[in-house]
N, CA, C and O atoms as a DFTB+ gen file, in Angstrom:
584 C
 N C O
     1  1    -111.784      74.962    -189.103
     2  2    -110.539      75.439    -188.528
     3  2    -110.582      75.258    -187.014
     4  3    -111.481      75.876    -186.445
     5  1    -109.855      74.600    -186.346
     6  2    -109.509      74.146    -184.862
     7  2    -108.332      75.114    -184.556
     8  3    -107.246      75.109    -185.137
     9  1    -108.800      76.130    -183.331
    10  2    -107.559      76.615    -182.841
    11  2    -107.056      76.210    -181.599
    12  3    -106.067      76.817    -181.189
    13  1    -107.410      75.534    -181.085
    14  2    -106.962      74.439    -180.006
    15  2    -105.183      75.004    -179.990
    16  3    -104.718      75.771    -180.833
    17  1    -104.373      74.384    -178.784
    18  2    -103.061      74.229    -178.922
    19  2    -103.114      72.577    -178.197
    20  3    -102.017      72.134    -177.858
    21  1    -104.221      71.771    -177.985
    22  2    -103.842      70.702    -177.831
    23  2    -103.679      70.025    -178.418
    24  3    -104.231      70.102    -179.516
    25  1    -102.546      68.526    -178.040
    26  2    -102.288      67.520    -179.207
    27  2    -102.911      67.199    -180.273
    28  3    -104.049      66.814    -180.004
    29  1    -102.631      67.183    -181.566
    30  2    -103.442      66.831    -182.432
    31  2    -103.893      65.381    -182.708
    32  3    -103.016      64.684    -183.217
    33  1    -105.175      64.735    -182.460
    34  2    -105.318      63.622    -182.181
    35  2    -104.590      62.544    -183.398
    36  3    -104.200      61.385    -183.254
    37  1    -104.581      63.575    -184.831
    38  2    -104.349      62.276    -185.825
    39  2    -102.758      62.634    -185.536
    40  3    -102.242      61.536    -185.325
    41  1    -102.144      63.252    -185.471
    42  2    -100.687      63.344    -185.097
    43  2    -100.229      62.834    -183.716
    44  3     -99.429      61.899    -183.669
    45  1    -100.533      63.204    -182.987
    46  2    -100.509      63.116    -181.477
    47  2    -101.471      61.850    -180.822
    48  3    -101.962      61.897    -179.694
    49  1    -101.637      60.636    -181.848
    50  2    -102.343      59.619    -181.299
    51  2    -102.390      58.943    -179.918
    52  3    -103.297      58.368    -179.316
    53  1    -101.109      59.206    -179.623
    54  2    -100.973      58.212    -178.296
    55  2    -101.316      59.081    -177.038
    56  3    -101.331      58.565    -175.920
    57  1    -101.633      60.601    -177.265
    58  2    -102.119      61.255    -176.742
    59  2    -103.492      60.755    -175.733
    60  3    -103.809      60.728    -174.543
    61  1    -104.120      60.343    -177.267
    62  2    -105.754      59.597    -177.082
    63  2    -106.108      58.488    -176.820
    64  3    -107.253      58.115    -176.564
    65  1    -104.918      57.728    -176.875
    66  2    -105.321      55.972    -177.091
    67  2    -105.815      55.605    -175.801
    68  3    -104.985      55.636    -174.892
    69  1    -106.851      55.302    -175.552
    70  2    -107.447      54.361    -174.531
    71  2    -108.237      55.340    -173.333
    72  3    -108.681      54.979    -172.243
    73  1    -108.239      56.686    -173.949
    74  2    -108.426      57.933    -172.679
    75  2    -110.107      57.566    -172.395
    76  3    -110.372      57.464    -171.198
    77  1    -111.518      57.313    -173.551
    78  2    -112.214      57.520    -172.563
    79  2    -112.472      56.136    -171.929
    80  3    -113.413      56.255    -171.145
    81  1    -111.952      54.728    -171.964
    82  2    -112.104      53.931    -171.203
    83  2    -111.409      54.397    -169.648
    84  3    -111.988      54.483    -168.566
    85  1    -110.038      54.641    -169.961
    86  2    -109.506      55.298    -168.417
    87  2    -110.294      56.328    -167.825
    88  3    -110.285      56.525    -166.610
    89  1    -110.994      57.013    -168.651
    90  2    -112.334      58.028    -168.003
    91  2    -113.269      57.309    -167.421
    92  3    -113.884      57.881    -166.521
    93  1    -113.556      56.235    -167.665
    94  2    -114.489      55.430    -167.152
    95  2    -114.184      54.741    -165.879
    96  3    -114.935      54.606    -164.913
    97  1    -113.186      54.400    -165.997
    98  2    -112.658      53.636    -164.646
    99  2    -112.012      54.531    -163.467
   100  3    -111.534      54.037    -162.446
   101  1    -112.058      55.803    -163.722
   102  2    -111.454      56.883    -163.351
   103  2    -112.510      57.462    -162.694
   104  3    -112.621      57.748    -161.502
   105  1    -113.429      57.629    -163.796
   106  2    -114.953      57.861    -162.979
   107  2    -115.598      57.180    -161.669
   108  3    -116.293      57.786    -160.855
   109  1    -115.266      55.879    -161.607
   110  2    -115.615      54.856    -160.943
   111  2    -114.868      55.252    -159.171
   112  3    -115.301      55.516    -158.049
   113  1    -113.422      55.061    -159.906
   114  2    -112.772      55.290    -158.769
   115  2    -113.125      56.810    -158.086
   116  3    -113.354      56.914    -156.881
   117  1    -113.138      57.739    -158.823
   118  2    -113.567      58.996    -157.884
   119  2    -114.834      58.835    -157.296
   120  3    -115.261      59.649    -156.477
   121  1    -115.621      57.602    -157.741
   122  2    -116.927      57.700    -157.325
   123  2    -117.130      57.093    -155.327
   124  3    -117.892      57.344    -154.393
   125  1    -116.211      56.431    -155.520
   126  2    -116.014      55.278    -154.574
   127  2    -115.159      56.584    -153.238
   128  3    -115.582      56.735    -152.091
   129  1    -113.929      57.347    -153.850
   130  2    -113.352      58.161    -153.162
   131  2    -114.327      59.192    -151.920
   132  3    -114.439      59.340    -150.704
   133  1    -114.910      59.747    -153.293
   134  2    -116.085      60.405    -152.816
   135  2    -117.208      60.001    -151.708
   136  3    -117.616      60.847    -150.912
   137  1    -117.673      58.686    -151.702
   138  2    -118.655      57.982    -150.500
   139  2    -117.774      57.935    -149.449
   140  3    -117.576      58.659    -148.474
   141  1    -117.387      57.126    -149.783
   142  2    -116.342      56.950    -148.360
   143  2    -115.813      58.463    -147.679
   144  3    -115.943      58.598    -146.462
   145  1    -115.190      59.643    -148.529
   146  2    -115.379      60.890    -148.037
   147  2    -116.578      61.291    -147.242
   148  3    -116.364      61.921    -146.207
   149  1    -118.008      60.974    -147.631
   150  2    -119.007      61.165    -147.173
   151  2    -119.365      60.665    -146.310
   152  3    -120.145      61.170    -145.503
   153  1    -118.761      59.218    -146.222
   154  2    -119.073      58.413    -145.189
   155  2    -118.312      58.720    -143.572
   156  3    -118.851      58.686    -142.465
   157  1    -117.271      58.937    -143.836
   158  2    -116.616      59.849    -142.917
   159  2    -117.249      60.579    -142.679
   160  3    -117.945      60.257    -141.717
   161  1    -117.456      61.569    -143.067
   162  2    -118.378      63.017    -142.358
   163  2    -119.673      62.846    -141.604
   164  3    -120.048      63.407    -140.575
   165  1    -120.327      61.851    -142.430
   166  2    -121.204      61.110    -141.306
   167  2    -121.009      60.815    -140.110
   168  3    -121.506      61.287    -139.087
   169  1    -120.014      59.741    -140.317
   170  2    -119.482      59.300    -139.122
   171  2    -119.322      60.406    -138.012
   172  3    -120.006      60.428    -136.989
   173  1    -118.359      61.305    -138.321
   174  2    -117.595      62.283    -137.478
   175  2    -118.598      62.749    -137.040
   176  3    -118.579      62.964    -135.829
   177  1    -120.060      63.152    -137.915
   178  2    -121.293      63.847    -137.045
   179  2    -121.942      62.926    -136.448
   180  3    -123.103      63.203    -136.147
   181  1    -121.659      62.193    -136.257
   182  2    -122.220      61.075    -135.312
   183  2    -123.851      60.943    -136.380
   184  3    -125.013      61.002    -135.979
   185  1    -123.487      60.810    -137.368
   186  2    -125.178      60.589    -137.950
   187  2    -126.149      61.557    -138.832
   188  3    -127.104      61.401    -139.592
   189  1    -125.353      62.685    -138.295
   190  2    -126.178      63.791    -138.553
   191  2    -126.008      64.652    -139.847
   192  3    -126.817      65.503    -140.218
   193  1    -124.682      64.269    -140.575
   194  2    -124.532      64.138    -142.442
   195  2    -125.501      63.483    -142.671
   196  3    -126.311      64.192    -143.268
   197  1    -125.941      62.297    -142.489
   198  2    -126.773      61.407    -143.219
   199  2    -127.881      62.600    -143.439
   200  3    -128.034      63.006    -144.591
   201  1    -128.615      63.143    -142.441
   202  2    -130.098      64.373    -143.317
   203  2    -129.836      64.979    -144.132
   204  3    -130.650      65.354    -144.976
   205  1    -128.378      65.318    -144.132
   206  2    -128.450      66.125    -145.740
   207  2    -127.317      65.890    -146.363
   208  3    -126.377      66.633    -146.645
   209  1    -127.679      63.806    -146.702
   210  2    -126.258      63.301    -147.000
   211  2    -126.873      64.082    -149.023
   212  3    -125.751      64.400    -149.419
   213  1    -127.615      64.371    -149.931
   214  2    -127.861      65.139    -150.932
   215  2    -126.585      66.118    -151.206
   216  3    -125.724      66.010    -152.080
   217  1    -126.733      67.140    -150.154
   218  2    -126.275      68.156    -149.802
   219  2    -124.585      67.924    -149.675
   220  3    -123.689      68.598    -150.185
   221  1    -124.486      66.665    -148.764
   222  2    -122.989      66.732    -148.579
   223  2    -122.583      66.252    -149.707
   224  3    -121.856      66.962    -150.402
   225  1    -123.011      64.743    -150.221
   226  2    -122.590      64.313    -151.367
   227  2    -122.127      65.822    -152.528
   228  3    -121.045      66.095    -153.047
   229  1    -122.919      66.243    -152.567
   230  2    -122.926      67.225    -153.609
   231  2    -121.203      68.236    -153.280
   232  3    -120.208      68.311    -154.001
   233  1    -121.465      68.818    -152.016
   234  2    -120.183      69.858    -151.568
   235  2    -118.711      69.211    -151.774
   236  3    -117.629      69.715    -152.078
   237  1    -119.166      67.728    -151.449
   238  2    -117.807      66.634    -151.640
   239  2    -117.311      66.459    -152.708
   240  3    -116.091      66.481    -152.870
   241  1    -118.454      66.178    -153.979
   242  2    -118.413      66.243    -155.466
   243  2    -117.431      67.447    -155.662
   244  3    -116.242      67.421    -155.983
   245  1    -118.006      68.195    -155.466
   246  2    -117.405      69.653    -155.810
   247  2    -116.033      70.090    -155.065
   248  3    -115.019      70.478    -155.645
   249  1    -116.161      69.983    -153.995
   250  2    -114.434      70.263    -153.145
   251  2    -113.464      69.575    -153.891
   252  3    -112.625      70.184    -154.555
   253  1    -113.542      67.762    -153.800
   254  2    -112.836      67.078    -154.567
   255  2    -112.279      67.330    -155.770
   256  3    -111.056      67.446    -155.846
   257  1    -113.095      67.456    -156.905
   258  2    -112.704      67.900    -158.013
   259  2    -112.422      68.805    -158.364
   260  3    -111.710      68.854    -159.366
   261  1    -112.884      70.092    -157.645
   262  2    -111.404      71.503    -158.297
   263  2    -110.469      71.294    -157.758
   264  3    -109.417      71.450    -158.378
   265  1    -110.415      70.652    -155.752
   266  2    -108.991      70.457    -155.668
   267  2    -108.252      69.586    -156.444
   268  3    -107.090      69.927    -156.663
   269  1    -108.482      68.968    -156.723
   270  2    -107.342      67.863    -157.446
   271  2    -107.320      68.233    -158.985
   272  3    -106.458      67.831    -159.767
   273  1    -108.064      68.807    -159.216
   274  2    -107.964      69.476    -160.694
   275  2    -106.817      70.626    -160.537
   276  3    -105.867      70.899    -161.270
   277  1    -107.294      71.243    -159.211
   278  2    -106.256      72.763    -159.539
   279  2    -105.167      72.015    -158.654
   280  3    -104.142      72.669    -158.849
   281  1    -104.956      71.280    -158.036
   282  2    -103.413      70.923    -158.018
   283  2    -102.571      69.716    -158.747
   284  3    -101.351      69.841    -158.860
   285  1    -103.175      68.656    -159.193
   286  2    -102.911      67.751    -160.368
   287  2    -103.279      67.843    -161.599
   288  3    -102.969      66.996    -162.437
   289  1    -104.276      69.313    -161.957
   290  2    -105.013      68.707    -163.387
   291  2    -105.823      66.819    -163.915
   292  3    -105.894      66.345    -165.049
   293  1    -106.249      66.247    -162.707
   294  2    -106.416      65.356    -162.569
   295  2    -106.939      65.112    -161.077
   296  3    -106.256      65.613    -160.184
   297  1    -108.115      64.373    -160.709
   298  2    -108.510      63.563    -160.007
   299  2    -107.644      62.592    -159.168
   300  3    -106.520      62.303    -159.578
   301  1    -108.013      62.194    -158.271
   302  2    -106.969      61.074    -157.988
   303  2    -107.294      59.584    -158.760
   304  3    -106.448      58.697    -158.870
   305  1    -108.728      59.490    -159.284
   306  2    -108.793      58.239    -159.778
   307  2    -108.098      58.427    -161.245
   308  3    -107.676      57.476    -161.902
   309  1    -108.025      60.107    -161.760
   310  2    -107.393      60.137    -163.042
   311  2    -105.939      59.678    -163.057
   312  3    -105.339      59.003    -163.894
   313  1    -105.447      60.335    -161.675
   314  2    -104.100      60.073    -161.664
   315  2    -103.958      58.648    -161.774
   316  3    -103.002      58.206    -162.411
   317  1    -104.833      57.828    -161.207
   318  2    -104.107      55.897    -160.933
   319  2    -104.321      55.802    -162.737
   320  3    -103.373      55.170    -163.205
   321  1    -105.123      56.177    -163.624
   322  2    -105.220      55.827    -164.808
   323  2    -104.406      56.481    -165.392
   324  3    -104.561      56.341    -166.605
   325  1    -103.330      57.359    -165.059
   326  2    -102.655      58.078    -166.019
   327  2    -103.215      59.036    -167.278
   328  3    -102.938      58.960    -168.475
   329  1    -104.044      59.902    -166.620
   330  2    -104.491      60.792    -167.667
   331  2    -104.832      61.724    -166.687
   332  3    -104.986      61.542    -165.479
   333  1    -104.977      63.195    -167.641
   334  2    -105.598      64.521    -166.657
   335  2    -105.616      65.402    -167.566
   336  3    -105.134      65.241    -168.687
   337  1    -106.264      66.574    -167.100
   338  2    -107.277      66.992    -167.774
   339  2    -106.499      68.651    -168.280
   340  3    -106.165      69.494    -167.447
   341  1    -106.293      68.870    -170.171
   342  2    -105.871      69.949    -170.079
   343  2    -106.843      70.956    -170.940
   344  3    -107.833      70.694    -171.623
   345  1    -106.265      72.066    -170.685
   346  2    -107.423      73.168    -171.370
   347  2    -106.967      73.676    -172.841
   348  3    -105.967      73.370    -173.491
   349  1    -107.997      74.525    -173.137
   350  2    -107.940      74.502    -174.765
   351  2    -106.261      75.198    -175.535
   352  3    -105.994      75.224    -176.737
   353  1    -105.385      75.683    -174.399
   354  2    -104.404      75.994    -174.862
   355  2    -103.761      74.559    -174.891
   356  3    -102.807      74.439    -175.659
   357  1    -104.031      73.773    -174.377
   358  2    -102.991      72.505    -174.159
   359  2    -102.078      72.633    -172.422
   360  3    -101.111      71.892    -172.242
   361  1    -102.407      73.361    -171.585
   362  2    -101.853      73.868    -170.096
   363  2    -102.633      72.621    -169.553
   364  3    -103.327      71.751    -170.079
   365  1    -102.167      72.944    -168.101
   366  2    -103.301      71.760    -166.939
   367  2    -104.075      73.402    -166.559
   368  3    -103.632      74.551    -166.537
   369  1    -105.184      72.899    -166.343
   370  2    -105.926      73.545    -165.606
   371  2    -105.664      74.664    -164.751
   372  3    -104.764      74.295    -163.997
   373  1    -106.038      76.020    -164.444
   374  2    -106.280      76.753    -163.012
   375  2    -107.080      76.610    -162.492
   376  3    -108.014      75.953    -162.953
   377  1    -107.105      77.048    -161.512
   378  2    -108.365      77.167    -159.977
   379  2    -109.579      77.352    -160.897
   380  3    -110.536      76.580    -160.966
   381  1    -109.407      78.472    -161.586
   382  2    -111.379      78.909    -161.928
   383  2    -111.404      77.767    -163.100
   384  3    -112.390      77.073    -162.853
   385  1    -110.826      77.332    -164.124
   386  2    -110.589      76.054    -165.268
   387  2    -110.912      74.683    -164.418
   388  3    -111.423      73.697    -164.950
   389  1    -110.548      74.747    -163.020
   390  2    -110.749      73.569    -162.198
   391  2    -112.524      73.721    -161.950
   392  3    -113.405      72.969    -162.367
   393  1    -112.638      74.817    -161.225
   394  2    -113.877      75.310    -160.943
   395  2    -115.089      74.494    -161.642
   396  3    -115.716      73.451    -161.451
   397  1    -115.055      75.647    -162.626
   398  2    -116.072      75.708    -164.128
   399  2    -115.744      74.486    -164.524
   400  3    -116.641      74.199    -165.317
   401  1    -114.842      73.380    -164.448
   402  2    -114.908      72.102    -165.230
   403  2    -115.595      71.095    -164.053
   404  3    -115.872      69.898    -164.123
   405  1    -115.728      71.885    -163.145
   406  2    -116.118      70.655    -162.403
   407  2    -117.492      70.706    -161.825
   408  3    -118.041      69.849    -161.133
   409  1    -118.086      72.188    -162.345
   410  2    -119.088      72.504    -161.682
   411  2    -120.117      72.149    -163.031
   412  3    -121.321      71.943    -162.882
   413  1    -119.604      72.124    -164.020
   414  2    -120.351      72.070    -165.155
   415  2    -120.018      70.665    -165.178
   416  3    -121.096      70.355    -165.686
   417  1    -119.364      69.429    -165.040
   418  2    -119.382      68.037    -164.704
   419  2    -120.604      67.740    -163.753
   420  3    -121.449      66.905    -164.077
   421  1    -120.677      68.456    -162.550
   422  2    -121.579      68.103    -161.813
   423  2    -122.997      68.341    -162.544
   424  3    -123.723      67.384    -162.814
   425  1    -123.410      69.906    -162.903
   426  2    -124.778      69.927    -163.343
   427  2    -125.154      69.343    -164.610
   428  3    -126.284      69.638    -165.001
   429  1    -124.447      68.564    -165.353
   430  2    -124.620      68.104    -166.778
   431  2    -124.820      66.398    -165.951
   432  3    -125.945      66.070    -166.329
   433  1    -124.496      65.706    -165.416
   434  2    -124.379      64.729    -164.672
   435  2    -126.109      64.542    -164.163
   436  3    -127.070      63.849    -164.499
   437  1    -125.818      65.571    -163.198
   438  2    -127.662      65.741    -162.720
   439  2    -128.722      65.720    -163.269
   440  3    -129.806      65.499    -162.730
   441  1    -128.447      66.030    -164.811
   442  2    -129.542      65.936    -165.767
   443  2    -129.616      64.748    -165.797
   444  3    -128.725      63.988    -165.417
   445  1    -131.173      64.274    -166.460
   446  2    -131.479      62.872    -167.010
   447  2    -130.703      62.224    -167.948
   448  3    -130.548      61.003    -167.917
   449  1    -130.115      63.062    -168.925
   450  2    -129.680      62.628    -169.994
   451  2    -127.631      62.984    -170.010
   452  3    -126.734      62.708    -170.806
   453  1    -127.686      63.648    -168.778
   454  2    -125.796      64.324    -168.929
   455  2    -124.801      63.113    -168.979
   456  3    -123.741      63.176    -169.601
   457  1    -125.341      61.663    -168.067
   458  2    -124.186      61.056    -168.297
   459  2    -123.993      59.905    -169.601
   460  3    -122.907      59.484    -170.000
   461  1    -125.286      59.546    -170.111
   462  2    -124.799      58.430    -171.343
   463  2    -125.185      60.074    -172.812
   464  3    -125.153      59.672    -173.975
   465  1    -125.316      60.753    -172.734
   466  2    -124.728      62.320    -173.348
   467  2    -123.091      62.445    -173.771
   468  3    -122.406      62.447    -174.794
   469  1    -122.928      62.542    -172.376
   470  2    -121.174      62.551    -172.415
   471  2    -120.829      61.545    -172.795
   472  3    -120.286      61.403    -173.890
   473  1    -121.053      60.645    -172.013
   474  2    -120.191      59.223    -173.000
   475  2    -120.674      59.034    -174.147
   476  3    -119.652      59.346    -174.758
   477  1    -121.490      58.745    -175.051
   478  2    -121.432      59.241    -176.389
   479  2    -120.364      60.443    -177.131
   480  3    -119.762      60.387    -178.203
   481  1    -120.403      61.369    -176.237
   482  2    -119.462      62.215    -177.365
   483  2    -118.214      62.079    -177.007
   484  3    -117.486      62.533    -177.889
   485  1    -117.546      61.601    -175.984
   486  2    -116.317      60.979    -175.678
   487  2    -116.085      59.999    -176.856
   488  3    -115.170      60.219    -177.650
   489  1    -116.671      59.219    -176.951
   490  2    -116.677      57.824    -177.538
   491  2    -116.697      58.504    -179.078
   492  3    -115.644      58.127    -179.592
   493  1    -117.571      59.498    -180.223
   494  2    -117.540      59.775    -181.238
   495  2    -117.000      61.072    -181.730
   496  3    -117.260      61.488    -182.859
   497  1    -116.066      61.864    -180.677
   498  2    -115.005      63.051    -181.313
   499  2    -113.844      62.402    -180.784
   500  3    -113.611      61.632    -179.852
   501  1    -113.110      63.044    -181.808
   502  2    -111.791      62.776    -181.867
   503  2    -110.691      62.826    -180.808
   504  3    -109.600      62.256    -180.778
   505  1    -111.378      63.812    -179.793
   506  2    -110.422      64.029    -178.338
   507  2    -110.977      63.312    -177.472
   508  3    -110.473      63.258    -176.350
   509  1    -112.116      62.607    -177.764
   510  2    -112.987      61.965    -176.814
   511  2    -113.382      63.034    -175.604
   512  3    -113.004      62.695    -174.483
   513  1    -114.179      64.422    -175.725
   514  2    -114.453      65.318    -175.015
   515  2    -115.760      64.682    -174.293
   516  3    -116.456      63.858    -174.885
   517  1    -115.984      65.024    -173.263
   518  2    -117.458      65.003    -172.950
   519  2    -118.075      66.334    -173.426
   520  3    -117.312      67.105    -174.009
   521  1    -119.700      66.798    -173.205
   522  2    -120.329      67.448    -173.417
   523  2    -119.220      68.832    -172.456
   524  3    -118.761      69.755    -173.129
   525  1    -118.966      68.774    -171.093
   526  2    -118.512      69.740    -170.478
   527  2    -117.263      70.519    -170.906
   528  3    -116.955      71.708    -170.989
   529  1    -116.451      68.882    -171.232
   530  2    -115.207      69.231    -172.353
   531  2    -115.001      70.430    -173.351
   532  3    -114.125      71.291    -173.430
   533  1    -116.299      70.129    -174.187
   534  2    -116.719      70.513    -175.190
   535  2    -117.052      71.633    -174.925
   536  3    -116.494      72.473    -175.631
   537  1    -117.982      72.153    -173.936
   538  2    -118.230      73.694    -173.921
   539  2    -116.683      74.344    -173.003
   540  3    -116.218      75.461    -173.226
   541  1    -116.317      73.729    -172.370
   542  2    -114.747      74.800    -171.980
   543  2    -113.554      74.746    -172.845
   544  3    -112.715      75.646    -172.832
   545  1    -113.439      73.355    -173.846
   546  2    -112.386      73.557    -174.568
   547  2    -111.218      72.448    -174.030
   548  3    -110.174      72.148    -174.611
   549  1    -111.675      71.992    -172.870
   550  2    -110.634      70.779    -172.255
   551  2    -110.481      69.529    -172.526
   552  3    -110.989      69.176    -173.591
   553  1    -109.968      68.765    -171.940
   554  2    -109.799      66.899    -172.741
   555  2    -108.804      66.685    -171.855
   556  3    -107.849      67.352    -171.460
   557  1    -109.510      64.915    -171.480
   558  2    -108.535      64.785    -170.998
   559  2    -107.406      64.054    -171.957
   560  3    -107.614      63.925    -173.164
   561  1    -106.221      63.595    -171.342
   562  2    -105.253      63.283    -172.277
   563  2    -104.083      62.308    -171.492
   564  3    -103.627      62.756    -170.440
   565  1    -103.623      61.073    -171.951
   566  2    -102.869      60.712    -171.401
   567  2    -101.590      61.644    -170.720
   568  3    -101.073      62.662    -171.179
   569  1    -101.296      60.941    -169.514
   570  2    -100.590      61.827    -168.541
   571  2     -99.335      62.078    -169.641
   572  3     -98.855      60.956    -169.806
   573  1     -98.681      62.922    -170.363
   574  2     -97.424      63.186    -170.970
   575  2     -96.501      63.032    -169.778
   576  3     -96.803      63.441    -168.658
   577  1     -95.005      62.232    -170.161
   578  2     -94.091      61.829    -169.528
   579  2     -93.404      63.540    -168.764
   580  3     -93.613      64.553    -169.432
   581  1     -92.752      63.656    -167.611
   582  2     -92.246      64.698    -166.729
   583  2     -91.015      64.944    -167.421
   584  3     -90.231      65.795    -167.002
């Protein structure tokens, strides 16, 4: 028994079609967003990000993705792919849903095993969840028309 209120994948197919490849390229692009964020801050310290570019990388990871979660439900690389990310009622995201999805993205990531983990279970459930998905109840989902 699934009590979800999100789309139902065998009903609601087009929901799913093509979501975790656009996760992938989505991934990519936030990845790229993110350096260059970092790279800036460097810059601006004249150098002095770089000692604890770890550290910044990491705060950047994290700023980025609840903001754009808690104000798009989506990333900006999600947005160019047309998908974003909703929670187990079927809503977009809040602040702490932004939070916790992004903080649990990051430490599942950091593990040895978090990112070909997730892509496996993207790729073999039906919502294409990652592991983080999966413990909050979220997915992403093609962007539904306004």
């Amino acid at each position: 028994m699934h009590t979800s209120n999100l789309p139902d994948p065998r009903l609601d197919a087009q929901f799913y079609a093509g979501v975790p490849v656009k996760r992938l390229f989505a991934w990519m692009l936030d990845a790229v967003i993110i350096f260059v964020l970092c790279a800036i801050v460097v810059i601006l310290t004249v150098g002095l990000g770089a000692l604890i570019f770890p550290l910044l990388a990491f705060a950047a990871n994290l700023a980025y993705r609840v903001g754009c979660l808690y104000v798009w439900s989506a990333t900006l690389g999600m947005r160019m792919m047309g998908i974003e990310i909703r929670n187990k009622d079927g809503d977009r995201v809040d602040q702490s849903e932004a939070f916790f999805h992004s903080g649990l993205y990051i430490l599942i990531t950091l593990t040895g095993f978090g990112v070909p983990a997730t892509a496996i279970a993207m790729l073999i459930n039906d919502r294409g969840q990652g592991l983080h998905d999966m413990v909050l109840g979220t997915t992403a989902i093609n962007r539904p028309a306004d």
